[in-house]
Biopython code that builds the backbone (N, CA, C, O; Angstrom):
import numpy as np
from Bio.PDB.StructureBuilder import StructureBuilder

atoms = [
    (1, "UNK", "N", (-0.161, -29.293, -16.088)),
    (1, "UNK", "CA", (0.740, -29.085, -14.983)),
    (1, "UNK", "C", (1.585, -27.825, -15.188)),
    (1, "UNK", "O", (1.836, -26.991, -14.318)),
    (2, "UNK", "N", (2.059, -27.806, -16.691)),
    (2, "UNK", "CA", (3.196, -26.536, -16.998)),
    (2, "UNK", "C", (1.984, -25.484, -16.672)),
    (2, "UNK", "O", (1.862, -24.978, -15.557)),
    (3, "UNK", "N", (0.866, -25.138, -18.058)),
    (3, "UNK", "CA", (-0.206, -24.642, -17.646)),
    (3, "UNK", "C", (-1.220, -24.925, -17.316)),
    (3, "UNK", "O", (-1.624, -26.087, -17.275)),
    (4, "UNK", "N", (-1.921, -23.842, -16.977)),
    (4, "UNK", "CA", (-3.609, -24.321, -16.436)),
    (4, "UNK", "C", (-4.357, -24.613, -17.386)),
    (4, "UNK", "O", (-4.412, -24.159, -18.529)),
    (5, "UNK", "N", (-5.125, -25.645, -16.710)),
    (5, "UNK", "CA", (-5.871, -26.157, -17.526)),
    (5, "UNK", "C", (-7.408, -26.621, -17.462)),
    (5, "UNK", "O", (-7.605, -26.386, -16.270)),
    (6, "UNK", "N", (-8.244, -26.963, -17.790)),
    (6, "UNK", "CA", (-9.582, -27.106, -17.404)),
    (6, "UNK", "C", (-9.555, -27.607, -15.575)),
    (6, "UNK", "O", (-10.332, -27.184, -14.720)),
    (7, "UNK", "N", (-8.629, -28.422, -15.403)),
    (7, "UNK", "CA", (-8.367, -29.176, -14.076)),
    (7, "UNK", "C", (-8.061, -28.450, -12.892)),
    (7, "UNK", "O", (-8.719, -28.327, -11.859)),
    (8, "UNK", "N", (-6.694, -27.883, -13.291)),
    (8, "UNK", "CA", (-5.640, -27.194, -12.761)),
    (8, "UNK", "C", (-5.931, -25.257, -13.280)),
    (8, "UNK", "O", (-5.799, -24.532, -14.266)),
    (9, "UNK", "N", (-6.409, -25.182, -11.764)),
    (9, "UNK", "CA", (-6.276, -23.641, -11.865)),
    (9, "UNK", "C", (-5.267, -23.089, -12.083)),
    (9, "UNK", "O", (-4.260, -23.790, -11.979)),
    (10, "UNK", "N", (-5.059, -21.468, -12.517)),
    (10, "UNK", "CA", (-3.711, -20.541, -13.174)),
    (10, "UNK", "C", (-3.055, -20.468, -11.717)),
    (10, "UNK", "O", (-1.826, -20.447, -11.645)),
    (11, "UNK", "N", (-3.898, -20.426, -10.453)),
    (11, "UNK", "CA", (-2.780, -20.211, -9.611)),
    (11, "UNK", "C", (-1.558, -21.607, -8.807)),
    (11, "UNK", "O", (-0.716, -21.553, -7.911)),
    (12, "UNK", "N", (-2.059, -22.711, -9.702)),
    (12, "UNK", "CA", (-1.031, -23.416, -9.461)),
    (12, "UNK", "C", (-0.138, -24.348, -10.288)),
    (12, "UNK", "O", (0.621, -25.286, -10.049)),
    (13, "UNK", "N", (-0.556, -23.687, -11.349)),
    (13, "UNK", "CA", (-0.038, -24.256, -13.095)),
    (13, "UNK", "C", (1.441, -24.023, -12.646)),
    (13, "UNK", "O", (1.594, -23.583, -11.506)),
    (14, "UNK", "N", (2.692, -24.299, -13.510)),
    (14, "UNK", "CA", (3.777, -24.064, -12.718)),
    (14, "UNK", "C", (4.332, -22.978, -13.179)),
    (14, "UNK", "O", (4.931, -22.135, -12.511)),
    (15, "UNK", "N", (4.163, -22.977, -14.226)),
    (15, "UNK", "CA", (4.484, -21.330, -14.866)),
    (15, "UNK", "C", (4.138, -19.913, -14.017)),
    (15, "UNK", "O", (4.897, -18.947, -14.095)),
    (16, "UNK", "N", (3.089, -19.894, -13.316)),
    (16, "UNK", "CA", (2.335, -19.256, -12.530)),
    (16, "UNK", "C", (3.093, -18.764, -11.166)),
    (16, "UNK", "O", (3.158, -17.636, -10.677)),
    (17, "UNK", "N", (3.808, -20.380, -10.592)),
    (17, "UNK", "CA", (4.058, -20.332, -8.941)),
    (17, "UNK", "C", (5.727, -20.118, -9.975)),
    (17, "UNK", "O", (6.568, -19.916, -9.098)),
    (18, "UNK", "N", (6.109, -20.103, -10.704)),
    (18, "UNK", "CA", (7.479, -19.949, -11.022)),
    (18, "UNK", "C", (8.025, -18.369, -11.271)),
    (18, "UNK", "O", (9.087, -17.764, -11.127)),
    (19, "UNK", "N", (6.181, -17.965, -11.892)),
    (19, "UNK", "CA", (6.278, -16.270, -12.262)),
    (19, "UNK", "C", (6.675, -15.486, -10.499)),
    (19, "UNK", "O", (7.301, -14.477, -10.171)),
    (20, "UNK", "N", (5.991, -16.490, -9.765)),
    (20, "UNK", "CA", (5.724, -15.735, -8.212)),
    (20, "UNK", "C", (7.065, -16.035, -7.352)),
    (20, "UNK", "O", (7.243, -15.394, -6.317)),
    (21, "UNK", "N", (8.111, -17.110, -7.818)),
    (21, "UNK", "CA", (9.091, -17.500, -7.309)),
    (21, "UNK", "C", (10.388, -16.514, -7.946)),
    (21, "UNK", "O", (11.250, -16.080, -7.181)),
    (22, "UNK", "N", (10.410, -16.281, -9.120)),
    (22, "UNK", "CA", (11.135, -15.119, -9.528)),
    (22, "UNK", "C", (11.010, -13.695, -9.348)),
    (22, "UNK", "O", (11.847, -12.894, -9.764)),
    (23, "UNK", "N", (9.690, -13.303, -8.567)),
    (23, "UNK", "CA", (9.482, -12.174, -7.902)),
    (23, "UNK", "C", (10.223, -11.829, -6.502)),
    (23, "UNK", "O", (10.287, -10.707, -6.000)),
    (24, "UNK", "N", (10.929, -13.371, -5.823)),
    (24, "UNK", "CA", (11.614, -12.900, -4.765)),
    (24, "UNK", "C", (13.087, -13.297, -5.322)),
    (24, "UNK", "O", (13.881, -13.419, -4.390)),
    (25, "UNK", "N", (13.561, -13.491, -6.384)),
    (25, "UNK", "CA", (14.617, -13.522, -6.765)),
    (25, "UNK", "C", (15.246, -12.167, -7.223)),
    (25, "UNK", "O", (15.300, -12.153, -8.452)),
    (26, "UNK", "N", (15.635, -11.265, -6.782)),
    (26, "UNK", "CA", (16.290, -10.039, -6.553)),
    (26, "UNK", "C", (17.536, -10.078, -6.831)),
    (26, "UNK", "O", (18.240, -9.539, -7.685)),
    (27, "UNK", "N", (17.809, -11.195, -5.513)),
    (27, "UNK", "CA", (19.432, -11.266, -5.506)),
    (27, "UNK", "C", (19.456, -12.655, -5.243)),
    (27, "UNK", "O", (18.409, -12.951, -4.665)),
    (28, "UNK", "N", (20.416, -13.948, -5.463)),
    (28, "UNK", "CA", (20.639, -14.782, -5.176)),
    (28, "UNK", "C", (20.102, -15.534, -3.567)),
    (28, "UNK", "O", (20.035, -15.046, -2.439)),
    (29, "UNK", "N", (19.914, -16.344, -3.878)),
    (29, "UNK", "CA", (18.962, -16.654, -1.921)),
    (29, "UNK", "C", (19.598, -18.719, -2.153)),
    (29, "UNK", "O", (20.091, -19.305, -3.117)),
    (30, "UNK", "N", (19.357, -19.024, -1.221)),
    (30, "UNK", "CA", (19.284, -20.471, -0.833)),
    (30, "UNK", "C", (18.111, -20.775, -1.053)),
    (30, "UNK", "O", (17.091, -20.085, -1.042)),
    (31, "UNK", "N", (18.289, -21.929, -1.273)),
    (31, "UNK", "CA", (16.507, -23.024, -1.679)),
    (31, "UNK", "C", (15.757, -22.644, -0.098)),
    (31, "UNK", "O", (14.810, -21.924, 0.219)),
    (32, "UNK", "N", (16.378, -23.217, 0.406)),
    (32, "UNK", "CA", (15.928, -22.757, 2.024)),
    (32, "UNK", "C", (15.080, -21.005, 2.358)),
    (32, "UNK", "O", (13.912, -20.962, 2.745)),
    (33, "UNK", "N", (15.732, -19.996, 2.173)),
    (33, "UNK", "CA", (15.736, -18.913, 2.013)),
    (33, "UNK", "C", (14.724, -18.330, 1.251)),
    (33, "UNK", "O", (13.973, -17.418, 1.596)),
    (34, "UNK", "N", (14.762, -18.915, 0.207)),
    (34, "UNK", "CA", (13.525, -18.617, -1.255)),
    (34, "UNK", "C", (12.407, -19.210, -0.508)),
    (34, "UNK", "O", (11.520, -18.429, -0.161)),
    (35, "UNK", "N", (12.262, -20.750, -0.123)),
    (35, "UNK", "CA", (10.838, -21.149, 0.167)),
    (35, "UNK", "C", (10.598, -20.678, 1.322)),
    (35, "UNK", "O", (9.387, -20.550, 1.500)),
    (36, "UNK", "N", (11.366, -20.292, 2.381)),
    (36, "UNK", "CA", (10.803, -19.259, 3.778)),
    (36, "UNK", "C", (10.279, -17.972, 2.971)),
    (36, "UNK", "O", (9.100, -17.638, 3.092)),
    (37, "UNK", "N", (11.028, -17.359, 2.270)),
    (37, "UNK", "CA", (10.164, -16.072, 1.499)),
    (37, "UNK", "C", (8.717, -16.340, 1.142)),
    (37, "UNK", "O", (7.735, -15.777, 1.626)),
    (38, "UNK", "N", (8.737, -17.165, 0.340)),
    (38, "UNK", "CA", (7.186, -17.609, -0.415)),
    (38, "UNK", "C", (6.142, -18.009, 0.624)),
    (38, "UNK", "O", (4.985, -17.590, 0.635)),
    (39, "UNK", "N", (6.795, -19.056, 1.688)),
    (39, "UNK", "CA", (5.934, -19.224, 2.313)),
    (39, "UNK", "C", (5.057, -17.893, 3.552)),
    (39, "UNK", "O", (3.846, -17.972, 3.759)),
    (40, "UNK", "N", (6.001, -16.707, 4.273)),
    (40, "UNK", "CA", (5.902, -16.369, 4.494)),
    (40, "UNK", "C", (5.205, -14.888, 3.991)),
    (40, "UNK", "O", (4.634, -14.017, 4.648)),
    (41, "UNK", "N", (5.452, -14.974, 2.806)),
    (41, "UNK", "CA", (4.872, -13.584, 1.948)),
    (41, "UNK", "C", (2.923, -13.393, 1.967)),
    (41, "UNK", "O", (2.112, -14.203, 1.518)),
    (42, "UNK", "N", (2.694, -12.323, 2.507)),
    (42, "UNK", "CA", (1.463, -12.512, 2.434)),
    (42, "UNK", "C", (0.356, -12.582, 1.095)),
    (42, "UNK", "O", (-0.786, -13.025, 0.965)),
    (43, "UNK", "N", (1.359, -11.884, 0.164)),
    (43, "UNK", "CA", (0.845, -11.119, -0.943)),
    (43, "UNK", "C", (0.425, -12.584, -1.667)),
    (43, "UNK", "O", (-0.701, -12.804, -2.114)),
    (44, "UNK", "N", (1.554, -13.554, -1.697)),
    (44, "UNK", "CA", (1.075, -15.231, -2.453)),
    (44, "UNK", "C", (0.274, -16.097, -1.557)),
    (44, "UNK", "O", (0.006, -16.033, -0.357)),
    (45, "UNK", "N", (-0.117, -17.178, -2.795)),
    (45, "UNK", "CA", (-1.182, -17.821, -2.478)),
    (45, "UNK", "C", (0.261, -18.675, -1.368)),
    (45, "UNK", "O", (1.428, -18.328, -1.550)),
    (46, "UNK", "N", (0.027, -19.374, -0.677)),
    (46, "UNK", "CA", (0.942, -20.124, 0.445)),
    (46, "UNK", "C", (0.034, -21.662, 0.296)),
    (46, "UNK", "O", (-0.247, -22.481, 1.171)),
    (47, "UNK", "N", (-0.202, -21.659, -0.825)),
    (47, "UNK", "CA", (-1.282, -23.501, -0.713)),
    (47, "UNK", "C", (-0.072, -24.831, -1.709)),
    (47, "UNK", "O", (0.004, -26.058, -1.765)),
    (48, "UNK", "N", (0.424, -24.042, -2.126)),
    (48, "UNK", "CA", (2.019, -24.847, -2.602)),
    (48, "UNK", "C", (2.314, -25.506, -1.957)),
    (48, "UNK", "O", (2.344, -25.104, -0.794)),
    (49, "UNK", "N", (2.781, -27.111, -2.244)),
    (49, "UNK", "CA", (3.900, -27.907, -1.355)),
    (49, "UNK", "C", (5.334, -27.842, -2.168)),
    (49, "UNK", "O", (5.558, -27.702, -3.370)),
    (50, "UNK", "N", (6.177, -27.993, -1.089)),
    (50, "UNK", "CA", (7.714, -27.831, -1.150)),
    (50, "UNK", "C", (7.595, -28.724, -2.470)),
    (50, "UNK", "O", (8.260, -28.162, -3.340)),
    (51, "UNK", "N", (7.034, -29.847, -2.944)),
    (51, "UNK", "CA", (7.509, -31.222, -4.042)),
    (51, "UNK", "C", (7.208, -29.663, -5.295)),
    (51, "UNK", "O", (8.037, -29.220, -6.090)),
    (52, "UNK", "N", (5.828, -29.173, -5.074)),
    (52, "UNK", "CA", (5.099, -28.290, -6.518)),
    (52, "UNK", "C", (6.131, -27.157, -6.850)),
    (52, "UNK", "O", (6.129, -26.602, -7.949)),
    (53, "UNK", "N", (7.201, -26.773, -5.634)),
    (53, "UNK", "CA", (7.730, -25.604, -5.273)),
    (53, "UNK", "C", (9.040, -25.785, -5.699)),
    (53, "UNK", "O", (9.640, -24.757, -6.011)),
    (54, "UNK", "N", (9.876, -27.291, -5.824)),
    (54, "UNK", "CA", (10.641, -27.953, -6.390)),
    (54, "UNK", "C", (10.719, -27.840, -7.767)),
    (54, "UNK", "O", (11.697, -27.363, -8.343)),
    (55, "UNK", "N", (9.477, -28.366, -8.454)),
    (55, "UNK", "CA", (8.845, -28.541, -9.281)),
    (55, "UNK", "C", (9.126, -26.826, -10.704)),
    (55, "UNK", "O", (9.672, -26.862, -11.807)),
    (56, "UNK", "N", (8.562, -25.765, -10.067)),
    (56, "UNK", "CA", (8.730, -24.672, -10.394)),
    (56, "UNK", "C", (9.917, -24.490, -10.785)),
    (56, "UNK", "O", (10.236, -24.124, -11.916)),
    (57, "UNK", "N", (11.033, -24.858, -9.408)),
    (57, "UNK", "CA", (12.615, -24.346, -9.805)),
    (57, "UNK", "C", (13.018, -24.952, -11.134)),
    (57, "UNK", "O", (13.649, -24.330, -11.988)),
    (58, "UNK", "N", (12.595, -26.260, -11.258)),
    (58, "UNK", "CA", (13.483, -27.173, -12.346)),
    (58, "UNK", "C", (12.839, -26.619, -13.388)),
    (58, "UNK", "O", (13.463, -26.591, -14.448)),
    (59, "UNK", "N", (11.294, -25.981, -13.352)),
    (59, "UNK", "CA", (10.730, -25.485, -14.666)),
    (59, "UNK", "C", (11.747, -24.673, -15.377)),
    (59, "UNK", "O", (12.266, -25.071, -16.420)),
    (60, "UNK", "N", (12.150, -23.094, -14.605)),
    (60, "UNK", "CA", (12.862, -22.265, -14.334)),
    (60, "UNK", "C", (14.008, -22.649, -14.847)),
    (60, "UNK", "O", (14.379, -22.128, -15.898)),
    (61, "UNK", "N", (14.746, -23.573, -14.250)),
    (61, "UNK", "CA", (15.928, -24.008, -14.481)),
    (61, "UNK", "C", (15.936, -24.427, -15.759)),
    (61, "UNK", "O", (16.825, -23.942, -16.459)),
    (62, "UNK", "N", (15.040, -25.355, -16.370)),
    (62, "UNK", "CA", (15.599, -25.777, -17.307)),
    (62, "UNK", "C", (15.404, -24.908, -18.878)),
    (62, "UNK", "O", (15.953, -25.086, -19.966)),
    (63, "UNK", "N", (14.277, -23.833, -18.376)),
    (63, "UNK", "CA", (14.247, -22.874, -19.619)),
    (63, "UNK", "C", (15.166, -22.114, -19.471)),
    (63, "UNK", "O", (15.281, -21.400, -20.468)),
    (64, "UNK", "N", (16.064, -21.855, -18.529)),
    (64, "UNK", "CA", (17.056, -20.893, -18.785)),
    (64, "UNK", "C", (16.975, -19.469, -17.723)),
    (64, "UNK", "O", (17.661, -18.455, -17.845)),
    (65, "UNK", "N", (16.190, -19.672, -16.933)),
    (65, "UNK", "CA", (15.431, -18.490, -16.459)),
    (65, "UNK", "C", (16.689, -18.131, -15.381)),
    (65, "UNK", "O", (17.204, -17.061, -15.055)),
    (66, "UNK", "N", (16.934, -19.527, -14.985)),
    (66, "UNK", "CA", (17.490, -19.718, -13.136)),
    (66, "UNK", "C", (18.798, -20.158, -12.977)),
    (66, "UNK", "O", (18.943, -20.643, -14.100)),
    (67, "UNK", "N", (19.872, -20.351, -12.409)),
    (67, "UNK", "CA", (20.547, -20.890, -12.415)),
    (67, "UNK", "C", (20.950, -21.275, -10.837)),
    (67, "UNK", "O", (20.726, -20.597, -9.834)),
    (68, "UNK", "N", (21.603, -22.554, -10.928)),
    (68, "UNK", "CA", (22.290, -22.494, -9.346)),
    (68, "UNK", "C", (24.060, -22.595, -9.203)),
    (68, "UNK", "O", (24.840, -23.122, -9.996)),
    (69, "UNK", "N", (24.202, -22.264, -8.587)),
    (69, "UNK", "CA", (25.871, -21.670, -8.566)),
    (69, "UNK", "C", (26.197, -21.458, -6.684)),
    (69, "UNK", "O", (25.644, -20.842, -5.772)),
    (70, "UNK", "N", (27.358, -22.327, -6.811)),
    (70, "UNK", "CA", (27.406, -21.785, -4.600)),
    (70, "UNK", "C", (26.568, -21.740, -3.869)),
    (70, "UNK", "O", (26.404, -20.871, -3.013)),
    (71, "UNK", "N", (25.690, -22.951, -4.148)),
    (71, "UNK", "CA", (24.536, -23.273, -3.156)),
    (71, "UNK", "C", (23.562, -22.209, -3.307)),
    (71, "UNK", "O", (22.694, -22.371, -2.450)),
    (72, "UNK", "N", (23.344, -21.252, -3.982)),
    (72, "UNK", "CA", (22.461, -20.291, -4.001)),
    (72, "UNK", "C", (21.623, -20.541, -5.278)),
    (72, "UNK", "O", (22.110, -21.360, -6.057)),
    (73, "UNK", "N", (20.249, -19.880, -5.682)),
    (73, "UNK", "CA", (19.773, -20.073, -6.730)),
    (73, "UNK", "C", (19.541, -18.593, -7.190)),
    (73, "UNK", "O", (19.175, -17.784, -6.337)),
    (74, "UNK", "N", (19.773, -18.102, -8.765)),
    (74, "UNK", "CA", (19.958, -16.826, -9.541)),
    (74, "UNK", "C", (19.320, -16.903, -10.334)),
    (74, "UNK", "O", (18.995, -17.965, -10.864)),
    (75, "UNK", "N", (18.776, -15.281, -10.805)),
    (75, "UNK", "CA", (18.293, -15.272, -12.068)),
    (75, "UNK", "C", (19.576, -15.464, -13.195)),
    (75, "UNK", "O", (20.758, -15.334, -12.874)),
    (76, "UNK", "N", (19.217, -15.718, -14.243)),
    (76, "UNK", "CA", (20.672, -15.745, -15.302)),
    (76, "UNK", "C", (20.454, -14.444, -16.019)),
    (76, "UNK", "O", (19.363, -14.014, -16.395)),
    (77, "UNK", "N", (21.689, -13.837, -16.171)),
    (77, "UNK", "CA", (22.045, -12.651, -16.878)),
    (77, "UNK", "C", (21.768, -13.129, -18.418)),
    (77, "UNK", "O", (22.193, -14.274, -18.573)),
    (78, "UNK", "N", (21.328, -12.721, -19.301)),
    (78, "UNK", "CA", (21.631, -12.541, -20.792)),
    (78, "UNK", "C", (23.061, -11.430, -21.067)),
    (78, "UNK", "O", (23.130, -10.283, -20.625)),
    (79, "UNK", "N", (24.193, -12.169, -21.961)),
    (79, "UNK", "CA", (24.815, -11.360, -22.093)),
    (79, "UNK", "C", (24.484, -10.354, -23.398)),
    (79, "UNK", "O", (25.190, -9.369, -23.612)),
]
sb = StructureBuilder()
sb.init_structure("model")
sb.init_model(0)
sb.init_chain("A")
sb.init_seg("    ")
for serial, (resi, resn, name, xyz) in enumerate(atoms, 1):
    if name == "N":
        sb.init_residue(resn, " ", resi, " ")
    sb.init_atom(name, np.array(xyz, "f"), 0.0, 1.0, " ", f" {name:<3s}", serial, name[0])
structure = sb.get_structure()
């Protein structure tokens, strides 16, 4: 599920849709905001459901990658 695996292709391992979810993280966005990006972006695969897309953030989140703060979701600075 984290990665791909004999089962689970690389483009929906979560590491994968998490690498592609921090590509529209620029600047801070709403959960709302982020998954209209993804879904709408032509360049990604768009075969994700909101639960797998969920799924990604908490990956994110819990390695340290992401943070949420004022309803928005961020990359985290290293100081």
């Amino acid at each position: 599920m984290i990665l791909p695996t004999k089962h689970l292709p690389t483009e929906r391992a979560l590491l994968t849709v998490g690498a592609q979810l921090l590509t529209h993280l620029q600047e801070p966005k709403s959960v709302s905001r982020l998954w209209s990006d993804i879904k709408h972006d032509p360049s990604q695969d768009n075969s994700i459901s909101f639960d797998w897309f969920v799924l990604a953030l908490d990956l994110l989140s819990a390695m340290g990658i992401i943070h949420f703060a004022n309803e928005r979701i961020a990359r985290t600075t290293s100081a």
